[in-house]
Backbone as CSV, one residue per row, in Angstrom:
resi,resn,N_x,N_y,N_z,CA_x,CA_y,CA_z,C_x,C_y,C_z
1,UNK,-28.415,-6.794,17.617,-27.301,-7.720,17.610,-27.562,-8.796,18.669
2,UNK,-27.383,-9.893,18.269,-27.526,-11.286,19.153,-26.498,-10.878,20.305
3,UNK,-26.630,-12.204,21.315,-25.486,-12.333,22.219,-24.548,-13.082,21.685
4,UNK,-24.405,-13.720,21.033,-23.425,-14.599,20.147,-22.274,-13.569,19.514
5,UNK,-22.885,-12.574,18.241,-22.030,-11.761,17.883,-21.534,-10.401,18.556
6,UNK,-22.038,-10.542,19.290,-21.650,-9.945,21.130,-20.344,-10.133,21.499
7,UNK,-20.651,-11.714,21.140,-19.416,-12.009,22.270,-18.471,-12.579,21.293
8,UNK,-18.791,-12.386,19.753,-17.663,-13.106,18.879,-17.209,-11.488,19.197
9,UNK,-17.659,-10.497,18.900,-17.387,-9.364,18.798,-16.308,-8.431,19.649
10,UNK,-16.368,-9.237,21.166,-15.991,-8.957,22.459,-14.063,-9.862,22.261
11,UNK,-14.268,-10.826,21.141,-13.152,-11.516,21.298,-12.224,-10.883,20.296
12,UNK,-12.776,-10.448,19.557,-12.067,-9.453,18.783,-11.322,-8.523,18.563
13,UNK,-12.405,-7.799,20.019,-11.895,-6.806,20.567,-10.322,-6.925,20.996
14,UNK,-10.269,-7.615,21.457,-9.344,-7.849,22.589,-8.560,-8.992,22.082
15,UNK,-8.527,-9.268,20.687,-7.840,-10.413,19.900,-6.160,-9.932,19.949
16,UNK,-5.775,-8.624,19.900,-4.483,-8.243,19.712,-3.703,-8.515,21.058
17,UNK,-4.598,-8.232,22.129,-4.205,-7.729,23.420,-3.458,-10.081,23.813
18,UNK,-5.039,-10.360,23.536,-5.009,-11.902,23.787,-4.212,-12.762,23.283
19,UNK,-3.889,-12.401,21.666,-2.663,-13.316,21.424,-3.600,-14.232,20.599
20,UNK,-2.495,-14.883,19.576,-3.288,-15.859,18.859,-3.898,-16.835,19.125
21,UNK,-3.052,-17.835,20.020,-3.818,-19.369,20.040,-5.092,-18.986,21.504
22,UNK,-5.101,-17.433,22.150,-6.067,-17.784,22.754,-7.634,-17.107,22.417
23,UNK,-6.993,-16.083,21.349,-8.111,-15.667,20.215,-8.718,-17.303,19.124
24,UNK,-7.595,-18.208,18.852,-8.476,-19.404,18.129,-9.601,-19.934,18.742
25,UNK,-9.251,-20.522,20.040,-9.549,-21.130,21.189,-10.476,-20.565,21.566
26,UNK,-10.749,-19.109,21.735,-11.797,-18.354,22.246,-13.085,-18.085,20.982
27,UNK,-12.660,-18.454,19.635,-13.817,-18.112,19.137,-13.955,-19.675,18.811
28,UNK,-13.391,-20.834,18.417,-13.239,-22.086,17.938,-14.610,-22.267,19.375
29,UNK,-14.512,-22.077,20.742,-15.620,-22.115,21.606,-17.266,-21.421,21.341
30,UNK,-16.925,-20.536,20.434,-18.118,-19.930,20.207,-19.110,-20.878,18.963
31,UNK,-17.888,-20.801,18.123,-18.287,-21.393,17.266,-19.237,-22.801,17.258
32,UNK,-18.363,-23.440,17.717,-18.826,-24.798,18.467,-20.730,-24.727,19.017
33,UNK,-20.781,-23.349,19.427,-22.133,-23.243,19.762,-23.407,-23.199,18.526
34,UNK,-22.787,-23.482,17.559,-24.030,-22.795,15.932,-23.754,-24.420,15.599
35,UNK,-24.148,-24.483,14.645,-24.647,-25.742,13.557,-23.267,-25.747,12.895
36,UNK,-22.960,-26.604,12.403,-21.654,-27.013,11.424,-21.853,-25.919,9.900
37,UNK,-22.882,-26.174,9.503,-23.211,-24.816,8.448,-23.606,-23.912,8.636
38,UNK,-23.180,-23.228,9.364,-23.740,-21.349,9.852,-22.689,-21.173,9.505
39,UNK,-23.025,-20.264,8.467,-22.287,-19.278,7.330,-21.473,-18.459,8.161
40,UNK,-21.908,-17.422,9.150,-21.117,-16.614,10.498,-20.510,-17.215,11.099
41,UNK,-20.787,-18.767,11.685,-19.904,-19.848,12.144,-18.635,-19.690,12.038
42,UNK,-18.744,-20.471,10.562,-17.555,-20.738,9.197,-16.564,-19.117,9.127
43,UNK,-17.432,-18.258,8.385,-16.406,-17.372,8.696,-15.743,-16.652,9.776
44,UNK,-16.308,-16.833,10.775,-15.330,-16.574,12.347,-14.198,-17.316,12.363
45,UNK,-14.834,-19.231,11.691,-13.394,-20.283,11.783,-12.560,-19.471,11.267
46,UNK,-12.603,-19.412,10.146,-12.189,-18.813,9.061,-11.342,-17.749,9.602
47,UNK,-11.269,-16.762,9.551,-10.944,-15.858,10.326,-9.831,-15.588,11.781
48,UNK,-10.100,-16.699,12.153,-9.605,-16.576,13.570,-8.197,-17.327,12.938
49,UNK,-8.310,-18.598,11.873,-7.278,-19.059,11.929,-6.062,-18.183,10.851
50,UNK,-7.143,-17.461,9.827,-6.229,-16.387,9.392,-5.072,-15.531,10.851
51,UNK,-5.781,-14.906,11.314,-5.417,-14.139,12.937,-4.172,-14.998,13.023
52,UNK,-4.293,-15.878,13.492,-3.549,-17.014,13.841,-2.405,-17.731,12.868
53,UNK,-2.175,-17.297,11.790,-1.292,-17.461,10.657,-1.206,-18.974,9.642
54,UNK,-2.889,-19.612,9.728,-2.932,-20.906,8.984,-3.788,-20.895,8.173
55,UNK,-3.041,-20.060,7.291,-3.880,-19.790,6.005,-4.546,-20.926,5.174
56,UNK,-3.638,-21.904,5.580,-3.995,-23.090,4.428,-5.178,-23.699,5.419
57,UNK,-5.512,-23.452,6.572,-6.827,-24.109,6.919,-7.843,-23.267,7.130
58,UNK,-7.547,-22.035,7.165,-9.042,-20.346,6.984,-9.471,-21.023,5.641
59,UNK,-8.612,-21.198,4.347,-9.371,-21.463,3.217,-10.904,-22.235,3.157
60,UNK,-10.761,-23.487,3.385,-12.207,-24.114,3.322,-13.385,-23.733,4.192
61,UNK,-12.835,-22.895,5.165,-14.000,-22.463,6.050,-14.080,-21.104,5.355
62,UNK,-13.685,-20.643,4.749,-14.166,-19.152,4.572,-14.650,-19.624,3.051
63,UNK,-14.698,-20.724,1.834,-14.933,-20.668,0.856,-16.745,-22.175,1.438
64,UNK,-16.230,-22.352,2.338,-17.574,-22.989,3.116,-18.608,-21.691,3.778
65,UNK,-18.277,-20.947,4.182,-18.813,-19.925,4.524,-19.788,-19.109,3.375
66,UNK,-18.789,-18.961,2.268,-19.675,-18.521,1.215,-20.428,-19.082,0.079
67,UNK,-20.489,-20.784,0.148,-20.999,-21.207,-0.305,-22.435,-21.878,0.472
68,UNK,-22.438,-21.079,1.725,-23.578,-21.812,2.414,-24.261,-20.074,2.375
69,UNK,-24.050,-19.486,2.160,-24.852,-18.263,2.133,-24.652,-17.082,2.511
70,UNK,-23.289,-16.806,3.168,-23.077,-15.768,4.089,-23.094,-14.305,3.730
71,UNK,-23.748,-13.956,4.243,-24.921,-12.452,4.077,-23.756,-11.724,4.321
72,UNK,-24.167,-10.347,3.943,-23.404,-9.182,4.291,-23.624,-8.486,5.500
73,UNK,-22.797,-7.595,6.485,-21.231,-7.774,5.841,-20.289,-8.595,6.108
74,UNK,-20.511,-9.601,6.077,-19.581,-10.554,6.562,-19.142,-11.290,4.997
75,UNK,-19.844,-11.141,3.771,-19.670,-11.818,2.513,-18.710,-10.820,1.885
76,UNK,-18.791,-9.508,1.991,-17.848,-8.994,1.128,-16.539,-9.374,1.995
77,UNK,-16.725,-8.834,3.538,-15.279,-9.356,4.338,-14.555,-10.550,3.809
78,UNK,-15.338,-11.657,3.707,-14.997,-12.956,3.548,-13.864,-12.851,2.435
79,UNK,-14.225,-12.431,1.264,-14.170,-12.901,-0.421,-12.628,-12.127,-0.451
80,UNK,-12.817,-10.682,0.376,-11.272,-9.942,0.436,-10.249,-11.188,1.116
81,UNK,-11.111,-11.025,2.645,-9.758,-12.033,3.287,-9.462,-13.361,2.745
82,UNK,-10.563,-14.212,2.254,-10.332,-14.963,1.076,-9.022,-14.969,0.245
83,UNK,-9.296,-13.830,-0.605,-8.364,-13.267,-1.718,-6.721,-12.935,-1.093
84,UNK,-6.773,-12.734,0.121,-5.715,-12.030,1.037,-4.902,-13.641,1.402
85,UNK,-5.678,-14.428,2.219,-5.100,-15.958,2.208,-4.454,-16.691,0.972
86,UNK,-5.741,-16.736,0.284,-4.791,-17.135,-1.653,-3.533,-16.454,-1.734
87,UNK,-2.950,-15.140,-1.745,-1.758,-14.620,-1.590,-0.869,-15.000,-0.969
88,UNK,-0.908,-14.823,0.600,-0.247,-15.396,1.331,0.070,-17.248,1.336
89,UNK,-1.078,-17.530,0.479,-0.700,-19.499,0.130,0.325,-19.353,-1.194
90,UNK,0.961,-17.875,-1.603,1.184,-18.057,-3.160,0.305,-18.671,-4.441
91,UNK,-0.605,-18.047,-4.223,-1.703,-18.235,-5.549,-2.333,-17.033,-5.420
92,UNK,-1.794,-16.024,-6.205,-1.962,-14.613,-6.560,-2.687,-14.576,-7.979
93,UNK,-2.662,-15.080,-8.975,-3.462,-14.945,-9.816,-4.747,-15.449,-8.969
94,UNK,-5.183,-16.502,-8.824,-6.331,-17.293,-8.046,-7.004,-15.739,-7.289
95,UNK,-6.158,-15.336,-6.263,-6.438,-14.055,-5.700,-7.174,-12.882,-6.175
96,UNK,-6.285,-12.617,-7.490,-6.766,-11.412,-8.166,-7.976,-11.606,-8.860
97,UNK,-7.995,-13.290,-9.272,-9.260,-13.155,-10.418,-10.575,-13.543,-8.724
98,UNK,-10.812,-13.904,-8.202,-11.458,-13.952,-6.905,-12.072,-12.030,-6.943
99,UNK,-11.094,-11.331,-6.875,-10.820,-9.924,-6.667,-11.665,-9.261,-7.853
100,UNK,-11.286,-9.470,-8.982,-11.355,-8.929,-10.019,-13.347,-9.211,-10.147
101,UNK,-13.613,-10.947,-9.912,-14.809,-10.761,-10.056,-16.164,-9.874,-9.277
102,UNK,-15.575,-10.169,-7.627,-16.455,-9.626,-6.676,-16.325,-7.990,-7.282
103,UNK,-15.433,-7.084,-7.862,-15.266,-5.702,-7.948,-16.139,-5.639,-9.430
104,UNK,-16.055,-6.874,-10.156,-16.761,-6.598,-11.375,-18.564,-6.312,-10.635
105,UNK,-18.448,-7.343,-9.802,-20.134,-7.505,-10.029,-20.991,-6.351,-8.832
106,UNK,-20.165,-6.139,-7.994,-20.408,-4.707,-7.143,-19.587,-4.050,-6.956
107,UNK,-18.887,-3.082,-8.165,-18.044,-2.127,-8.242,-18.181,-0.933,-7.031
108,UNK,-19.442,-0.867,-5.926,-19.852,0.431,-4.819,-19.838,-0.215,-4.046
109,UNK,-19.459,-1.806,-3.875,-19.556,-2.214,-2.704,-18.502,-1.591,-1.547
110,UNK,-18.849,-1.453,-0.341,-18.184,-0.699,0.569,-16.870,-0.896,0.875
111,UNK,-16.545,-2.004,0.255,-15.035,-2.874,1.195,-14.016,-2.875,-0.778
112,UNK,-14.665,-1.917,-1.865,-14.218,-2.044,-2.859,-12.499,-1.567,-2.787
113,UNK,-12.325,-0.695,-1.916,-11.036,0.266,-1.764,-10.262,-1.038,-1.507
114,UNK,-11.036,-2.097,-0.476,-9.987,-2.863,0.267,-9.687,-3.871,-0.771
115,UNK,-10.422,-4.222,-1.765,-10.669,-5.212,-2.269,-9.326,-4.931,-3.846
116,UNK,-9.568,-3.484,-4.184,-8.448,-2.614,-4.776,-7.433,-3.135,-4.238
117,UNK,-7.016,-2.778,-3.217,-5.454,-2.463,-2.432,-4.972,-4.088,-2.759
118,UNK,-5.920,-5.244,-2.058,-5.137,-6.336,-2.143,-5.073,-6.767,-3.641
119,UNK,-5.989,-6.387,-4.678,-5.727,-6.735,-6.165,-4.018,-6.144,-6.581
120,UNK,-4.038,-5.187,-6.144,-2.743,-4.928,-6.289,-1.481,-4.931,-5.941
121,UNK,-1.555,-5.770,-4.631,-0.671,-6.560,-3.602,-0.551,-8.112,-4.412
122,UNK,-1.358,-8.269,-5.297,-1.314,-9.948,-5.637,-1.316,-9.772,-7.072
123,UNK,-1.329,-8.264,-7.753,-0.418,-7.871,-8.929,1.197,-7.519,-8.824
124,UNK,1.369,-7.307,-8.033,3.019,-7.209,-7.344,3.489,-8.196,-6.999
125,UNK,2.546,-9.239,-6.204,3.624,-10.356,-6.370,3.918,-11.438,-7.372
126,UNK,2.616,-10.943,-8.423,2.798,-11.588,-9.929,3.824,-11.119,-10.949
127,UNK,4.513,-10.145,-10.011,6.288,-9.435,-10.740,5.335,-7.933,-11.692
128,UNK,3.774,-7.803,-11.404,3.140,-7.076,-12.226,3.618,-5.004,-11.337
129,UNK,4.696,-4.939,-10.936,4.864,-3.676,-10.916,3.594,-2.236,-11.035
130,UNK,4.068,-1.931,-12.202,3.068,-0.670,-12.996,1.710,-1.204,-12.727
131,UNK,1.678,-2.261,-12.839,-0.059,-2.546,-13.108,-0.799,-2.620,-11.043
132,UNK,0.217,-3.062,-10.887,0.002,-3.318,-9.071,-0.166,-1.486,-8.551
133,UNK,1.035,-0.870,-8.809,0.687,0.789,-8.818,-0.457,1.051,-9.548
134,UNK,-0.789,0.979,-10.952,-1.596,1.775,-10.982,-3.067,1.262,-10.786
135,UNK,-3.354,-0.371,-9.786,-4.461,-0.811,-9.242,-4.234,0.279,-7.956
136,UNK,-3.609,0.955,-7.250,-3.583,1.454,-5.864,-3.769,3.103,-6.480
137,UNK,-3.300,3.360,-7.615,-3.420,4.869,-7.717,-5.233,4.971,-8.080
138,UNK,-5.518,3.799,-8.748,-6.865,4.440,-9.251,-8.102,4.198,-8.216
139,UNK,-7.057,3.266,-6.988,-7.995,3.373,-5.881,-8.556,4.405,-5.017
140,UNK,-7.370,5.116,-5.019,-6.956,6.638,-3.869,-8.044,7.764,-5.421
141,UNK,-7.604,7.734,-6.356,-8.420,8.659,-7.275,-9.701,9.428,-6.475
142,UNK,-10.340,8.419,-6.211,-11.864,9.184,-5.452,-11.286,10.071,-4.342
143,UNK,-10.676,9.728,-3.828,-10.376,10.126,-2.730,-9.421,11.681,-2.586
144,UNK,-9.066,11.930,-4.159,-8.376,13.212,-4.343,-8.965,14.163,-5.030
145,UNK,-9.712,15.044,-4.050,-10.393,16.252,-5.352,-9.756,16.813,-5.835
146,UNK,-8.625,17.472,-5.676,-8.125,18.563,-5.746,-6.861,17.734,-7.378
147,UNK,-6.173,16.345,-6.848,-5.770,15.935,-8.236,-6.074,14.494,-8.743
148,UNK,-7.151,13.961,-8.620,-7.774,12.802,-9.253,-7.569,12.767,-10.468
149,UNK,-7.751,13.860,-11.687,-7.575,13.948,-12.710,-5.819,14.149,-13.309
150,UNK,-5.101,14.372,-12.518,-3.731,14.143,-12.566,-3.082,13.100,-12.293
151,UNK,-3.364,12.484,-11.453,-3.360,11.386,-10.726,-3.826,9.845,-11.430
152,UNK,-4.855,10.084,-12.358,-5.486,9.314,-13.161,-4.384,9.151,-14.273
153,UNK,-4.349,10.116,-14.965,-3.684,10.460,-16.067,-2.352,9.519,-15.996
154,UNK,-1.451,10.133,-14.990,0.299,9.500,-14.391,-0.246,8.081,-14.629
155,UNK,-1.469,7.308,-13.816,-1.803,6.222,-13.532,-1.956,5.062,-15.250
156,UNK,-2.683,5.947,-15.515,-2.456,5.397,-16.994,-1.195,5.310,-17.935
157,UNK,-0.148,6.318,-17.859,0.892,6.097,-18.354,1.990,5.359,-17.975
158,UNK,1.612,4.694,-16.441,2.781,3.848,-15.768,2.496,2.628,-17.453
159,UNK,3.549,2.121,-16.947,4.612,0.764,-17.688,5.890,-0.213,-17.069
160,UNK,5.381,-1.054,-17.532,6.980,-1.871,-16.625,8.072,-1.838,-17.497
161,UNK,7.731,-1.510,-18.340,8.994,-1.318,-19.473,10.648,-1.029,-18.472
């Protein structure tokens, strides 16, 4: 690990303790240190101003972020919190299909659970009920040996009826 993501790492840490505008401020300084297109750059911007509650300006740095290349794991992070901002801007379809593709094209990717949970946070606020439940039941599925197969089953018979 560099000293850079050291010390983005170090601000992080201590992002809750620090408070928002001095978590912006503290990585907006780091940042400042990389090239205008460093993909890790962008999504720290990105990021910090999510932290910070300005969703409508994380957008272009985190969809700049992944259009300049940004490697994993910082690309699957991105595309969730991505998807998580679209929500919170009220553009929940935008969200889900964002969601829907990254889970199509690496269904094992590691951050898939997370990527689940908010598909179905931005099916709920599309008034999609049953379908928002049963995106969260078939998430937890793996995760239940004992009733996955029960659990599945209920999941399929929800309805908004």
């Amino acid at each position: 690990m560099d000293d850079w993501r050291r010390r983005v790492d170090a601000v992080w840490a201590a992002a809750d303790d620090a408070g928002e505008d001095a978590t912006l401020a503290a990585i907006d300084a780091l940042v400042a240190e990389r090239p205008a297109s460093d993909p890790e750059a962008l999504f720290e911007s990105a990021s910090a101003r999510d932290f910070a509650g300005l969703q409508a300006d994380a957008e272009p740095f985190y969809r700049a972020a992944l259009a300049h290349g940004l490697a994993e794991p910082y690309r699957g992070q991105a595309i969730v919190q991505l998807a998580s901002t679209l929500r919170n801007l009220d553009r929940s379809p935008e969200a889900l299909a964002l969601l829907r593709d990254f889970l199509a094209a690496e269904p094992d990717h590691p951050l898939a659970d997370a990527a689940r949970a908010f598909a179905a946070l931005a099916l709920f606020d599309d008034g999609m009920a049953a379908d928002a439940l049963r995106e969260a039941l078939e998430a937890l599925v793996p995760h239940l040996p004992r009733y996955g197969r029960a659990v599945t089953a209920y999941a399929a018979a929800l309805d908004d009826d």
